[in-house]
N, CA and C of each residue as an Amber inpcrd file, in Angstrom:
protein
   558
   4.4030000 -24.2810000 238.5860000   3.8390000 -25.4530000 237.9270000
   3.5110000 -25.0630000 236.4890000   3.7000000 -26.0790000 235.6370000
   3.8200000 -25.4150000 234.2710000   2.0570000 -26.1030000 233.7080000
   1.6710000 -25.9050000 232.3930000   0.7900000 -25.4420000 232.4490000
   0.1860000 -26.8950000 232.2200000   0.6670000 -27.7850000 231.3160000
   0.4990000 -29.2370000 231.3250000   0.3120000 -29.9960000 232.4770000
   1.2400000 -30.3140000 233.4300000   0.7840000 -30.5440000 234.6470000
  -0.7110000 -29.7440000 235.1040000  -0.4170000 -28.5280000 235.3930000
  -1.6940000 -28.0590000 236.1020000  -2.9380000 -28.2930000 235.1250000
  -3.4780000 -28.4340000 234.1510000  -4.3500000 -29.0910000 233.3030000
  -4.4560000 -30.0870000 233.8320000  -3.8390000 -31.3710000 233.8240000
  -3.5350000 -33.1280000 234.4460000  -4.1010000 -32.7900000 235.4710000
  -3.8210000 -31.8260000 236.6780000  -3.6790000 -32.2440000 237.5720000
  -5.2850000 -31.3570000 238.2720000  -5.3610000 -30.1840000 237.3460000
  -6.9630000 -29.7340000 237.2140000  -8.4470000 -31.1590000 236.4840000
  -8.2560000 -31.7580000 236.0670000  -8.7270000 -32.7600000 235.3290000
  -9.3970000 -33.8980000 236.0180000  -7.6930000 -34.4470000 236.6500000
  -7.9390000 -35.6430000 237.6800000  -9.0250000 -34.6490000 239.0840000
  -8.1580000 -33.7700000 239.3900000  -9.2840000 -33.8820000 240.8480000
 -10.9990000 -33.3650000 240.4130000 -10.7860000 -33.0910000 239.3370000
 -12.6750000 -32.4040000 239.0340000 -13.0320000 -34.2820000 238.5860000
 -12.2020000 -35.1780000 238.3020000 -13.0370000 -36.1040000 238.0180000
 -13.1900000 -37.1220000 238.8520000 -12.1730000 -37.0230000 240.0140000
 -11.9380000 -37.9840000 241.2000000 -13.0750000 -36.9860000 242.3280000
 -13.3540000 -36.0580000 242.1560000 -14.4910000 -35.2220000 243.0710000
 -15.5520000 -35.6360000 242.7250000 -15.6680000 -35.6820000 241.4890000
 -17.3320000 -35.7380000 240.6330000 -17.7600000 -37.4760000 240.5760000
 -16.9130000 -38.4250000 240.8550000 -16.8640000 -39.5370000 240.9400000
 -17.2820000 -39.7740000 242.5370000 -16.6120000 -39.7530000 243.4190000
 -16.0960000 -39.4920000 244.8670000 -17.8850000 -38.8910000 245.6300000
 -17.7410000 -37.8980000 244.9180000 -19.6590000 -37.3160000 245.9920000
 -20.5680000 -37.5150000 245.3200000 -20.7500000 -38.2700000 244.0720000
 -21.4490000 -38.5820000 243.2250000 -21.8610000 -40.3230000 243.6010000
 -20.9560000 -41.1000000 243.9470000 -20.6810000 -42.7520000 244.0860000
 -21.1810000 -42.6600000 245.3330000 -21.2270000 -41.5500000 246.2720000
 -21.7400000 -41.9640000 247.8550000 -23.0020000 -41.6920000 248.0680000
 -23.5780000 -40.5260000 247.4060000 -25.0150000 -39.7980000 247.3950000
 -25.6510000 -41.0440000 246.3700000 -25.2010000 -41.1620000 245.3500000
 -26.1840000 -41.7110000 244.4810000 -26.0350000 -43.6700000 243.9970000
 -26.8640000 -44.2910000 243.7290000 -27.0400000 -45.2530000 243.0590000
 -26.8240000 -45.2940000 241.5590000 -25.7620000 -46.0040000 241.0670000
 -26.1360000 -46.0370000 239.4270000 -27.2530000 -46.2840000 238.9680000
 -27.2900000 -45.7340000 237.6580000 -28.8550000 -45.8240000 236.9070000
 -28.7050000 -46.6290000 236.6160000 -30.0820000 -47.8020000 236.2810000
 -30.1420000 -48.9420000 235.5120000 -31.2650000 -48.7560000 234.8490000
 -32.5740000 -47.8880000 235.0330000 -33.5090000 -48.1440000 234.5890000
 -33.8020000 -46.6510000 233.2660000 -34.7330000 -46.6160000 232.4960000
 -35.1210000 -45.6160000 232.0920000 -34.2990000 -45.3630000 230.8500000
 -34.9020000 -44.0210000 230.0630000 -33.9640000 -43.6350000 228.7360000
 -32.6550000 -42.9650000 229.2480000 -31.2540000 -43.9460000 229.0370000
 -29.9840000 -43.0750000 229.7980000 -29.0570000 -43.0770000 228.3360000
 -29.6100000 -43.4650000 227.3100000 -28.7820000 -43.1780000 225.8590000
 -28.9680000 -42.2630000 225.1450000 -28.0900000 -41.7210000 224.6490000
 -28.5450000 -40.2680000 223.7370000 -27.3180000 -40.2530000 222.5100000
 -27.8080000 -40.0360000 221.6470000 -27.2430000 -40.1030000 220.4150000
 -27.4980000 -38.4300000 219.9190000 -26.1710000 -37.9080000 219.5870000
 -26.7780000 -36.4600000 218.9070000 -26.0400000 -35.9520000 217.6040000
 -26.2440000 -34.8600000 216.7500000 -25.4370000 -34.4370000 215.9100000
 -25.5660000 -33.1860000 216.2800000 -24.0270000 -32.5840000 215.9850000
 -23.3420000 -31.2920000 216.0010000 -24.0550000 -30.3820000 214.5950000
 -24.6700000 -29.8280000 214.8330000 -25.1800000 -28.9160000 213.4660000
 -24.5190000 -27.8740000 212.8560000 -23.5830000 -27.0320000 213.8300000
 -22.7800000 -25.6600000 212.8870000 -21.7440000 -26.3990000 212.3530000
 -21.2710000 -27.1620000 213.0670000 -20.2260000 -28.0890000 212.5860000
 -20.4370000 -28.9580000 211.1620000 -21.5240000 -29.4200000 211.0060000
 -22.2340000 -29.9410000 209.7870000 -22.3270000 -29.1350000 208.6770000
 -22.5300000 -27.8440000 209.2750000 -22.6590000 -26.7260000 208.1790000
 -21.2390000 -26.5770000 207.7630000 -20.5640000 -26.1930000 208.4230000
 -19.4400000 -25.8530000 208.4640000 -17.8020000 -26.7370000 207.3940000
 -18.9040000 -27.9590000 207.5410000 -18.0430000 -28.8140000 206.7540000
 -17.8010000 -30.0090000 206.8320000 -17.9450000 -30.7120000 208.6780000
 -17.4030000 -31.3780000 209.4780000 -18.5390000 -32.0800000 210.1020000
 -18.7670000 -33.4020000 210.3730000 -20.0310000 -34.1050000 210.7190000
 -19.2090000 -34.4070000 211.9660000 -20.0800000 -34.0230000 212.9960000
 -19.7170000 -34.9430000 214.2490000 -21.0050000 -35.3710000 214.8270000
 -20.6170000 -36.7920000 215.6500000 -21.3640000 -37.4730000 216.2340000
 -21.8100000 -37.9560000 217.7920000 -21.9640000 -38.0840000 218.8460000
 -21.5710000 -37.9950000 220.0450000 -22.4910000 -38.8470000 220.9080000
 -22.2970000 -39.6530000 221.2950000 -23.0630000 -40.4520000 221.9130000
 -22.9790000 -40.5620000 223.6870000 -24.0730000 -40.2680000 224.2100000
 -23.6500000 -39.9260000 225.9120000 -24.1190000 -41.7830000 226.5630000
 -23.9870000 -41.4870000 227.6980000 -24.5940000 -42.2420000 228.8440000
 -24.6300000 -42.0870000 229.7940000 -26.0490000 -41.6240000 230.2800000
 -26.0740000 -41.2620000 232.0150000 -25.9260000 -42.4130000 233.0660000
 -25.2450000 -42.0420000 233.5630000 -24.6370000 -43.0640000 235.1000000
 -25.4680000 -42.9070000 236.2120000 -25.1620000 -41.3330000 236.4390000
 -25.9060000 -41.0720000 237.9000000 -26.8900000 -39.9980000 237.5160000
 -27.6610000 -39.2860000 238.4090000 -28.5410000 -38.4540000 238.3440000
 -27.3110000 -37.3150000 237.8670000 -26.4980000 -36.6920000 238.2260000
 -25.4740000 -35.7630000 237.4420000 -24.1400000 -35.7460000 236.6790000
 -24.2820000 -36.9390000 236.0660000 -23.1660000 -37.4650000 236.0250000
 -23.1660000 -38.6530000 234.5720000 -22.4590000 -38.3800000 233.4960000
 -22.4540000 -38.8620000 232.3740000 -20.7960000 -38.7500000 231.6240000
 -21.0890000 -40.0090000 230.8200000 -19.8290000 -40.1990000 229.9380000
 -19.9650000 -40.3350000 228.8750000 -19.4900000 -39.7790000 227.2960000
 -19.9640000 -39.8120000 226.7690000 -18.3940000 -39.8630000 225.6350000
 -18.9730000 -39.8280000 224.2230000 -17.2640000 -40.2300000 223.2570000
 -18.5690000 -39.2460000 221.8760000 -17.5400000 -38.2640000 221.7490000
 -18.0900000 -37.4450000 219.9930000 -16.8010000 -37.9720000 219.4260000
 -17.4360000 -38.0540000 217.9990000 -16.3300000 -38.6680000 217.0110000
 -17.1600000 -37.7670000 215.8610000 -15.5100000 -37.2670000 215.1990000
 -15.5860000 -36.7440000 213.8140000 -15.1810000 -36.5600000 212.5800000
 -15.7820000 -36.4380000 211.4250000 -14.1480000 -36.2170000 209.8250000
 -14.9750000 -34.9740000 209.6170000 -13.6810000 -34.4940000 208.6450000
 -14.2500000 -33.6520000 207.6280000 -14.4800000 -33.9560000 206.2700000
 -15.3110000 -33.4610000 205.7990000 -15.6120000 -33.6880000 204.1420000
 -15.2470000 -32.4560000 203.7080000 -14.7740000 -31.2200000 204.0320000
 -14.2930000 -30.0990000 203.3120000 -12.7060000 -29.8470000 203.7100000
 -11.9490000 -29.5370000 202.2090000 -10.5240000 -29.8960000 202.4290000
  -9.8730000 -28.2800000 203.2170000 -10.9710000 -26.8390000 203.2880000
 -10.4410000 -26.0130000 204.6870000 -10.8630000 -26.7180000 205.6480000
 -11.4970000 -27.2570000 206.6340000 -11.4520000 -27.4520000 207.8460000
 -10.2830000 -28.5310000 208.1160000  -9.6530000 -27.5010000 209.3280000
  -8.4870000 -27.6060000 209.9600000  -8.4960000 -29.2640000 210.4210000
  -9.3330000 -29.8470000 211.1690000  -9.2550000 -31.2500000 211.6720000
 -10.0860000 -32.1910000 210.5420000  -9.1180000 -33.2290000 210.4700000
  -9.6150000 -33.9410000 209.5970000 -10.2290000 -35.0660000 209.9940000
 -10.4610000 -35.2500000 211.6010000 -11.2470000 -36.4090000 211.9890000
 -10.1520000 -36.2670000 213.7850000 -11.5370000 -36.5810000 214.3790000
 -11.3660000 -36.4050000 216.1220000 -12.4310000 -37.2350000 216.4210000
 -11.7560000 -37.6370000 217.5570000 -12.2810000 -38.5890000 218.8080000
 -12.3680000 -38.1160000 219.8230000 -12.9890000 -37.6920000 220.9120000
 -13.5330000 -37.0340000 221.8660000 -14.2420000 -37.1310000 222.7900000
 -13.3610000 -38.5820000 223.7530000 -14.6100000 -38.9280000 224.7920000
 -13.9170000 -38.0980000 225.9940000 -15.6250000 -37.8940000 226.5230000
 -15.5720000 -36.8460000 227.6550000 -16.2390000 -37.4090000 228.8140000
 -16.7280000 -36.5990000 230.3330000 -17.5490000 -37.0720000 231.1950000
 -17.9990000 -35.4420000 231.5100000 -19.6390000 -35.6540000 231.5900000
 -19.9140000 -34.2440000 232.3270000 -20.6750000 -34.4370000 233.8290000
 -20.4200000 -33.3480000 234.6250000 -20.6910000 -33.0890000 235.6980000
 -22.3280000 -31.9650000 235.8640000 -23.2960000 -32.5190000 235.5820000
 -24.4270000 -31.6280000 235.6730000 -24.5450000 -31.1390000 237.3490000
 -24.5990000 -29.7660000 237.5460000 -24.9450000 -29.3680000 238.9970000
 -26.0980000 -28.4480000 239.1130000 -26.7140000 -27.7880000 237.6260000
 -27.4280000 -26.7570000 238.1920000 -28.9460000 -26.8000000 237.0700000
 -30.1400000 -27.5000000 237.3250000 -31.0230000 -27.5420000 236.1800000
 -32.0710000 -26.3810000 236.1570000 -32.7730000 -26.3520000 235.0300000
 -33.7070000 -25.1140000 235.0510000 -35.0640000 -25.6730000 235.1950000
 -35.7570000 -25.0130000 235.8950000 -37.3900000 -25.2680000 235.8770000
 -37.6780000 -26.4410000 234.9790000 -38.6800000 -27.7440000 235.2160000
 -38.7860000 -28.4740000 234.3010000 -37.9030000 -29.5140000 233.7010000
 -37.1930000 -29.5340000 234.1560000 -36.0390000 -30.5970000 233.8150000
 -35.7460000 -31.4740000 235.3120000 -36.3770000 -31.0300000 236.0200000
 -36.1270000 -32.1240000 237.4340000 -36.4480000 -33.1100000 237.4460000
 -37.3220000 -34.0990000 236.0020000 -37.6060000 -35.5320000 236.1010000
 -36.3880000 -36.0630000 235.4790000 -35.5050000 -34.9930000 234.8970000
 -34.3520000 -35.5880000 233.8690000 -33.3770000 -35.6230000 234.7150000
 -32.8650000 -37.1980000 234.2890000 -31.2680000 -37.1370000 235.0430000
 -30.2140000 -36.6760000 233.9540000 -29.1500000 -35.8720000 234.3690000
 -28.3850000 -35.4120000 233.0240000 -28.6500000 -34.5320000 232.3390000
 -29.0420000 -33.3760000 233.0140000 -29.6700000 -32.1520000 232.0990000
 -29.2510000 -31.2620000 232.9390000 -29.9700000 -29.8920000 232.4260000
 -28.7870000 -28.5790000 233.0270000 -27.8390000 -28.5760000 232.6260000
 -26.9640000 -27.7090000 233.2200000 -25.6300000 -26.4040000 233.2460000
 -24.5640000 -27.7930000 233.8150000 -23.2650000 -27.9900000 232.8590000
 -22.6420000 -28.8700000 233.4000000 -21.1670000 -28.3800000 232.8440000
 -20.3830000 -28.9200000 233.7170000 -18.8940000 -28.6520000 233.0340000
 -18.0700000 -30.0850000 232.8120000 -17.6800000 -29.8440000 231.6820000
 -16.8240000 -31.1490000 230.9200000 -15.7000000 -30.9860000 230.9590000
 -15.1900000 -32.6400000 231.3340000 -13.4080000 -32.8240000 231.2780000
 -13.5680000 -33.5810000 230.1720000 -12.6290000 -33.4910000 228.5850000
 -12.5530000 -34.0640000 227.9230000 -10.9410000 -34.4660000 227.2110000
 -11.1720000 -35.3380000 226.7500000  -9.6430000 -35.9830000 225.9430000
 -10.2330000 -35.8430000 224.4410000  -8.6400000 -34.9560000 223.8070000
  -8.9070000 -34.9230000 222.1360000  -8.1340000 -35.9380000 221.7140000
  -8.2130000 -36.6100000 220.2840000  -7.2600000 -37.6920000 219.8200000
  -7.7430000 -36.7060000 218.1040000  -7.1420000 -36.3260000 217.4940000
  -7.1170000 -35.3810000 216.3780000  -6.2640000 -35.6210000 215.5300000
  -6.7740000 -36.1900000 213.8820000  -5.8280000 -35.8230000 212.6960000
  -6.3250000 -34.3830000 212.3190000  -4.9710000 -33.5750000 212.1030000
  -4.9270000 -32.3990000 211.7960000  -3.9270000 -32.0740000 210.3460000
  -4.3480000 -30.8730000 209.8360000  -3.7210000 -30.0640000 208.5740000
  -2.9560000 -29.2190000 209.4230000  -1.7440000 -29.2090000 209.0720000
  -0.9780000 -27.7180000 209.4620000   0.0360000 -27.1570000 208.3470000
   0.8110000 -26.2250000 208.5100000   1.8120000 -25.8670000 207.7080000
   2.9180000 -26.0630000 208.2760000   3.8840000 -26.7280000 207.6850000
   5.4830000 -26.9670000 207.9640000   6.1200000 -25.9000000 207.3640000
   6.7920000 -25.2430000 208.3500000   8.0730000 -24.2270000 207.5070000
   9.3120000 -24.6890000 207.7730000  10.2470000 -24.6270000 206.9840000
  11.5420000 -24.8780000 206.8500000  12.2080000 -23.9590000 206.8690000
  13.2080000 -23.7790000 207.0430000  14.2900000 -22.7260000 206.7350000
  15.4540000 -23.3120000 206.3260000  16.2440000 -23.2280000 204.4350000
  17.0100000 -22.7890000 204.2480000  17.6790000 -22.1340000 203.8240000
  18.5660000 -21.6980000 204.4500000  19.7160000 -20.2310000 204.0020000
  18.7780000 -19.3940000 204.6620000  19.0670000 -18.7970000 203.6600000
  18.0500000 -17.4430000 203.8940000  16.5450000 -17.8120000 203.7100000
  16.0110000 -18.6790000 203.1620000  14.8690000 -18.6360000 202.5190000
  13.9630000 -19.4010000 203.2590000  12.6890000 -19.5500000 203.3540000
  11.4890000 -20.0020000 204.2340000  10.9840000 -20.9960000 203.2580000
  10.6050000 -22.1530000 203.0650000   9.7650000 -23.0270000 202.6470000
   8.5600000 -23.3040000 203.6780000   7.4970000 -23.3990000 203.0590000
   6.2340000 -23.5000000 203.2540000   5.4390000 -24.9130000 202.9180000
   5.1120000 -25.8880000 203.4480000   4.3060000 -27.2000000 202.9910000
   3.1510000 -27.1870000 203.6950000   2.3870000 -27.6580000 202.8060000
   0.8880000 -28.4490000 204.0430000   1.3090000 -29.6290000 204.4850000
   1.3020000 -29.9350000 205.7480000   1.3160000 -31.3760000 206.4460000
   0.4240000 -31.8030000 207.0060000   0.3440000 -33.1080000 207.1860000
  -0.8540000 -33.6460000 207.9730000   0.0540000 -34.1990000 209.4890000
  -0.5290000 -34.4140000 210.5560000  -0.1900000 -34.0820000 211.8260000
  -1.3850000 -35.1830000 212.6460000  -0.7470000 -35.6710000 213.7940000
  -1.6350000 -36.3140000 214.8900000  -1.5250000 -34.9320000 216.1320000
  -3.0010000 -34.9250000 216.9200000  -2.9900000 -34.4120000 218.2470000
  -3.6010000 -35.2330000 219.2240000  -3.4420000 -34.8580000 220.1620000
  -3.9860000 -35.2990000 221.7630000  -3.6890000 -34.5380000 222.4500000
  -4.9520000 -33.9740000 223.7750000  -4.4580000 -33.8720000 224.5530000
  -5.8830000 -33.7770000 225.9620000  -5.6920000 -32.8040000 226.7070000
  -6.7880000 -33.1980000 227.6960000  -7.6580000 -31.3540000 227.8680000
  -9.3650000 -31.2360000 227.9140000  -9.7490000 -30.1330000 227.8750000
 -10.8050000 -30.0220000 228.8940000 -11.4300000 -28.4570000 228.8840000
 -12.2970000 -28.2000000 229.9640000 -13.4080000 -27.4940000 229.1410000
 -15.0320000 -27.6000000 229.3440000 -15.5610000 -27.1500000 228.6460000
 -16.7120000 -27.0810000 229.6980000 -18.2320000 -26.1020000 229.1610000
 -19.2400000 -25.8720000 229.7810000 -20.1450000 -26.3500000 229.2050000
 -21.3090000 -26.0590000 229.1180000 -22.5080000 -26.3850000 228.4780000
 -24.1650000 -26.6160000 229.3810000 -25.1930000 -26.5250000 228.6260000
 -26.5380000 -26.7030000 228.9560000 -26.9410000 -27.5080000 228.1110000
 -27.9110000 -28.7770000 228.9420000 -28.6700000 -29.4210000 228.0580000
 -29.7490000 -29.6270000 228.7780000 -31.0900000 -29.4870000 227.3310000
 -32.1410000 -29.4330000 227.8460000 -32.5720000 -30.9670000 227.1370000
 -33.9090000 -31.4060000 227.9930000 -34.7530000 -32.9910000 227.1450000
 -35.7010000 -32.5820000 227.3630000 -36.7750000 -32.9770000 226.2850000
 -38.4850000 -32.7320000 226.3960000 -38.9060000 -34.2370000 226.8210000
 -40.0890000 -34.0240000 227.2330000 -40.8790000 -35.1900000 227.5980000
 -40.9040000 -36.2870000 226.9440000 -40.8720000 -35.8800000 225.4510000
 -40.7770000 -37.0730000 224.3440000 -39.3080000 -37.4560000 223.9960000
 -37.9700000 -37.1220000 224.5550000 -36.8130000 -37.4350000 224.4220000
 -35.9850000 -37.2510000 224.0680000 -36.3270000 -35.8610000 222.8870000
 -35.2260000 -35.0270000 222.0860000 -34.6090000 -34.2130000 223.1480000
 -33.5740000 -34.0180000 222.4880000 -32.4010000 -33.5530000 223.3030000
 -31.5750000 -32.3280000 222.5830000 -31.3450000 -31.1010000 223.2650000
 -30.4720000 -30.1140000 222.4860000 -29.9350000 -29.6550000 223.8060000
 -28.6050000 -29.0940000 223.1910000 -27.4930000 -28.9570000 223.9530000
 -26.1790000 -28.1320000 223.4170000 -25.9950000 -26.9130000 223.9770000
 -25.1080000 -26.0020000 223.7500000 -23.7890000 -25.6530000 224.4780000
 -22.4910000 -26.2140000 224.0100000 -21.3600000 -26.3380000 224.8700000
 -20.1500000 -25.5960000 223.9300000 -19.3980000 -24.9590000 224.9790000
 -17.8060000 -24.8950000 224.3180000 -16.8290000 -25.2410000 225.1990000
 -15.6590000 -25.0180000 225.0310000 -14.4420000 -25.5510000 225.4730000
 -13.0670000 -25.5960000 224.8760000 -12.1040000 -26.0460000 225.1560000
 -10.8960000 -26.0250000 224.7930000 -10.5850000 -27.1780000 225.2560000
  -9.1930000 -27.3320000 224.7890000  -7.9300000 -28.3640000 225.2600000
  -6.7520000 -27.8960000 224.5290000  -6.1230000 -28.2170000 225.6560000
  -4.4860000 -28.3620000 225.0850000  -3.7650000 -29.5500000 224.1630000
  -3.0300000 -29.7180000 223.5050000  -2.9640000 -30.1180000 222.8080000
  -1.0310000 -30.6540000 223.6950000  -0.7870000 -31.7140000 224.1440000
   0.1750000 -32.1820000 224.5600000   1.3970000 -33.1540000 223.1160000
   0.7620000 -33.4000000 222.0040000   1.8480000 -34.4880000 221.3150000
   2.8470000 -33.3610000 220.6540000   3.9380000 -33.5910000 220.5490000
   5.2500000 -32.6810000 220.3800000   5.0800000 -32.6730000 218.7130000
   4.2600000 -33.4270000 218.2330000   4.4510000 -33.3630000 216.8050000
   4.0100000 -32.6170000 215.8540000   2.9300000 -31.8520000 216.1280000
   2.1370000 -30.8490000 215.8280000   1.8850000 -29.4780000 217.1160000
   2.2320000 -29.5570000 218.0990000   2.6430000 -28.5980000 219.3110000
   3.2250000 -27.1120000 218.6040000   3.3160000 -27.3630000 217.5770000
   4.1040000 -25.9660000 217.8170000   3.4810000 -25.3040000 216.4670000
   2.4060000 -25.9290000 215.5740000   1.7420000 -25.4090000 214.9180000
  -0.1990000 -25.2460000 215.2130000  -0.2010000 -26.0200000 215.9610000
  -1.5890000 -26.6670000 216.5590000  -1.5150000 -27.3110000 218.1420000
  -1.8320000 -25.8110000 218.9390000  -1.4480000 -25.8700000 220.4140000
  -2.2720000 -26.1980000 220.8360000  -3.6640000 -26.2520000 220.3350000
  -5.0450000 -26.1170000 221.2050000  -6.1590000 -26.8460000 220.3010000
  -6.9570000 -27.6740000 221.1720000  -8.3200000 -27.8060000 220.2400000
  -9.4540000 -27.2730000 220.6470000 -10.5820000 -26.9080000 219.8010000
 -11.9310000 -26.4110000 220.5150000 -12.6370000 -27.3480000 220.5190000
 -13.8630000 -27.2560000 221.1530000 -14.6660000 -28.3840000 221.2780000
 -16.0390000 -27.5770000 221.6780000 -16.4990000 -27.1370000 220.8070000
 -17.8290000 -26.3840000 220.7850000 -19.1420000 -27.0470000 220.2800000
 -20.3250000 -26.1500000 219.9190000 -21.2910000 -26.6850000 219.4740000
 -22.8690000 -26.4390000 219.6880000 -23.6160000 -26.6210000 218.8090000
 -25.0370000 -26.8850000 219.0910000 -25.3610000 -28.0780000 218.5980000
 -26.0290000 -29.0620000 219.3230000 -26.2950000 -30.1720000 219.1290000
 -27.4890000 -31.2350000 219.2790000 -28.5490000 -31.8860000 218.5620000
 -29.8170000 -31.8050000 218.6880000 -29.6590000 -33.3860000 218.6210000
 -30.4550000 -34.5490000 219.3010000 -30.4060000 -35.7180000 219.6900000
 -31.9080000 -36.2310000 220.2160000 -31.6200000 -37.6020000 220.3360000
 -33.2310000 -38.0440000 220.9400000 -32.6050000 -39.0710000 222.4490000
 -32.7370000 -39.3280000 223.2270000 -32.3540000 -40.0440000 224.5870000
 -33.2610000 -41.3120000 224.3570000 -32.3090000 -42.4690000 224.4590000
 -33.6540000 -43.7340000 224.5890000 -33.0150000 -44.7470000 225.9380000
């Protein structure tokens, strides 16, 4: 099985599982603070503002979409979309009134304008261009998030994805999807 498939096919069953024993044990949320709005901070430093907005469903169980540009002309992505769903299973002391907190692992989809380099070859000789490029594709990531009593929210995750569109594939195989990220839940 090649590696695209097994990604797809790693993806669907962590999200048809996490859906599946999640929909029978639990009731959707309706009540309480289940919105959270956050910003990515190294990323901010770094060059690149991202934004990410969650929503808790179930007691472990959230969906959520980060969206981003860059304002500095090195960083590699020039603007991503990034909705994900996480699976919380394991919380720490103190976080048991919170639904959506703790140690969780994320299935996410990238949608990415990217910078790459085009090489050419003729004759003998190599040409070199900057191009701009679309990606997509589908990723797996970890993370902890903690909430205080009053609603702020921080949260430390990384991850990857593959990068499936043939058009940039062969200069830009992979995206990351990392972070520290500080928010308020309402």
């Amino acid at each position: 099985m090649n590696v695209k498939k097994w990604m797809l096919t790693a993806a669907a069953l962590l999200l048809s599982a996490s859906f599946s024993s999640s929909a029978n044990a639990q009731q959707v949320l309706t009540e309480g603070p289940l919105n959270e709005v956050k910003i990515n901070l190294p990323m901010a430093l770094a060059g690149n503002i991202e934004l990410s907005y969650d929503r808790i469903l179930l007691e472990d169980l959230s969906l959520g979409v980060a969206a981003s540009a860059a304002w500095e002309d090195s960083y590699p992505y020039k603007y991503a979309v990034m909705p994900y769903t996480r699976w919380f299973f394991w919380k720490h002391r103190g976080q048991d009134e919170f639904p959506g907190a703790g140690f969780f692992i994320e299935v996410n989809a990238g949608f990415f304008g990217c910078k790459y380099t085009k090489n050419t070859t003729v004759g003998l000789k190599i040409d070199s261009e900057d191009a701009n490029g679309f990606g997509a594709g589908l990723g797996l990531g970890i993370g902890w998030k903690w909430i205080s009593k009053s609603g702020f929210v921080g949260e430390i995750y990384t991850g990857a994805g593959r990068n499936f569109v043939s058009a940039t594939k062969d200069d830009v195989p992979a995206y990351i999807r990392s972070g520290i990220s500080l928010g308020y839940r309402f």
